[in-house]
C-alpha positions in Angstrom: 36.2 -78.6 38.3 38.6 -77.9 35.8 38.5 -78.3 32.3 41.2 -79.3 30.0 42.0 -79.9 26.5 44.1 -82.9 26.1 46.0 -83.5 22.3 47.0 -86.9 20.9 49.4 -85.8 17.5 49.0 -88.8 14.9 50.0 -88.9 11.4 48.3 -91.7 8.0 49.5 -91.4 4.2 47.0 -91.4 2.0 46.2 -90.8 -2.2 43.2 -88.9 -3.3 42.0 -87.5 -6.2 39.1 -84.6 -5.7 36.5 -85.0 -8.4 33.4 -84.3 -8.8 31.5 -87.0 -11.1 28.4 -84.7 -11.1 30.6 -82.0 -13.3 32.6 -82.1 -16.6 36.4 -82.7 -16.8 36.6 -78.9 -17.7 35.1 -78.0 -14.9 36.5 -80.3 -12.4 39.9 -78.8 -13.8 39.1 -75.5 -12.9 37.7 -76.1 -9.7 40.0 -78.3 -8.3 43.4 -78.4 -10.0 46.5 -80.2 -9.3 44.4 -82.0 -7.5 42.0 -83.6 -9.4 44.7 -85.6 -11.4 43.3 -88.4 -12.8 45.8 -91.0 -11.5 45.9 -89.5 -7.9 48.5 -87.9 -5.9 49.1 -88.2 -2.0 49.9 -86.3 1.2 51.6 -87.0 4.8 48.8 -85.7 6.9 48.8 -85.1 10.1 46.1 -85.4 13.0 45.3 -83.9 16.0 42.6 -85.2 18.6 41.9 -83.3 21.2 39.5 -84.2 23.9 38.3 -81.3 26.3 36.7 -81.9 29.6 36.8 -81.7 33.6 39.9 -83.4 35.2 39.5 -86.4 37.0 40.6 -85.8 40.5 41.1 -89.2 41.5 43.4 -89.9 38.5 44.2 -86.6 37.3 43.1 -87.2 33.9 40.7 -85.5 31.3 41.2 -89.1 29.4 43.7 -91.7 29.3 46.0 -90.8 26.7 46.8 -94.7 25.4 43.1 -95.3 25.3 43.1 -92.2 23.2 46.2 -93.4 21.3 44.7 -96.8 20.6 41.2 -95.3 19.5 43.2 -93.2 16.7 44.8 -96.3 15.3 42.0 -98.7 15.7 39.4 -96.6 14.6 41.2 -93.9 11.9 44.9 -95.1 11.2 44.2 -98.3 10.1 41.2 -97.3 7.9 43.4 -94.7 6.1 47.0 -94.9 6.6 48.4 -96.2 2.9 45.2 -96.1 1.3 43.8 -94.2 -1.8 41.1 -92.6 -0.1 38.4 -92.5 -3.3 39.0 -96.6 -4.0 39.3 -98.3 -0.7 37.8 -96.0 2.2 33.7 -96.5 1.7 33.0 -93.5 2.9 34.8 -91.3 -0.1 33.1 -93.8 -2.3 30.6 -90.9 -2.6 31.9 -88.1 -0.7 34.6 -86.0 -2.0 37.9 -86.2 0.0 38.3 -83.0 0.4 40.6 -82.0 4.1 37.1 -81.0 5.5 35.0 -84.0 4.5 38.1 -86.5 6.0 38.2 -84.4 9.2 34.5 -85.1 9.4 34.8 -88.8 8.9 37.0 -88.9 11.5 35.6 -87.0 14.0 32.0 -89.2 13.1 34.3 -92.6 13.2 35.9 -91.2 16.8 32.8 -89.6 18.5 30.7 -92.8 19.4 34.0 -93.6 21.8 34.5 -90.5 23.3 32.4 -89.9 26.7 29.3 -88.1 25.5 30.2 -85.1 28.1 33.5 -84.2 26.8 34.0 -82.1 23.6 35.6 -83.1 20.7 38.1 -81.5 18.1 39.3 -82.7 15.1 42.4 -80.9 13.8 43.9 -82.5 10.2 47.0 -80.9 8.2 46.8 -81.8 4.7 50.1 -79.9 4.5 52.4 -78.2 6.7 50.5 -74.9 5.9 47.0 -75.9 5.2 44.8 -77.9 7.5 40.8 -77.7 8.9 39.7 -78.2 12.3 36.0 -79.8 13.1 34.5 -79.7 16.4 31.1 -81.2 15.3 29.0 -77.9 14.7 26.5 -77.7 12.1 25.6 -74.8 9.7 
């Protein structure tokens, strides 16, 4: 069979503020700059799922791309899109939301849905020149 990596390009807005409450303000300064203003600052990120896996050859699909579509909103847009991600996501309640640490929450929020024998890839642009990708590896 052949295997494919299908793409679905999303996009959320979202505030954060990367702090470390373990550190001093000196230290948090230094370590994290701009962004660990106090009252927050935002980006326009943008997402990319991909889903790799053998095609279908009765439908010619890897997976349904509106069932992917309707996984990202249900299941990531709608928990992030217009929120500050420190105040009113639970999971950066204690995590720092760092680009890596949102790309994992996403690809842990997204995983349980995606068939088990299919790969996953998390791609996430903070900006137009820096983003992180997560495929679920660990160190």
């Amino acid at each position: 069979m052949k295997v494919v990596t299908v793409s679905r390009h999303a996009h959320f807005n979202a505030a954060h503020r990367l702090h470390n409450p373990a550190w001093d303000d000196p230290t948090n300064k230094n370590i994290f700059g701009l962004c660990n203003n106090e009252y927050y600052h935002g980006h326009n990120y943008e997402l990319i799922v991909s889903v790799t896996g053998s095609v279908d050859t009765e439908t010619g699909y890897v997976m349904d791309m509106k069932i992917l579509n309707d996984l990202i909103k249900t299941k990531v847009e709608s928990r992030l899109d217009h929120k500050n991600l420190n105040l009113q996501v639970e999971e950066f309640k204690s995590l720092i939301p760092t680009a890596e640490n949102i790309s994992v929450v996403i690809y842990e929020w997204l995983r349980p849905h995606i068939p088990s024998n299919f790969k996953l890839k998390i791609t996430l642009y903070e900006t137009p020149r820096n983003f992180v990708e997560y495929s679920g590896e660990e160190a």
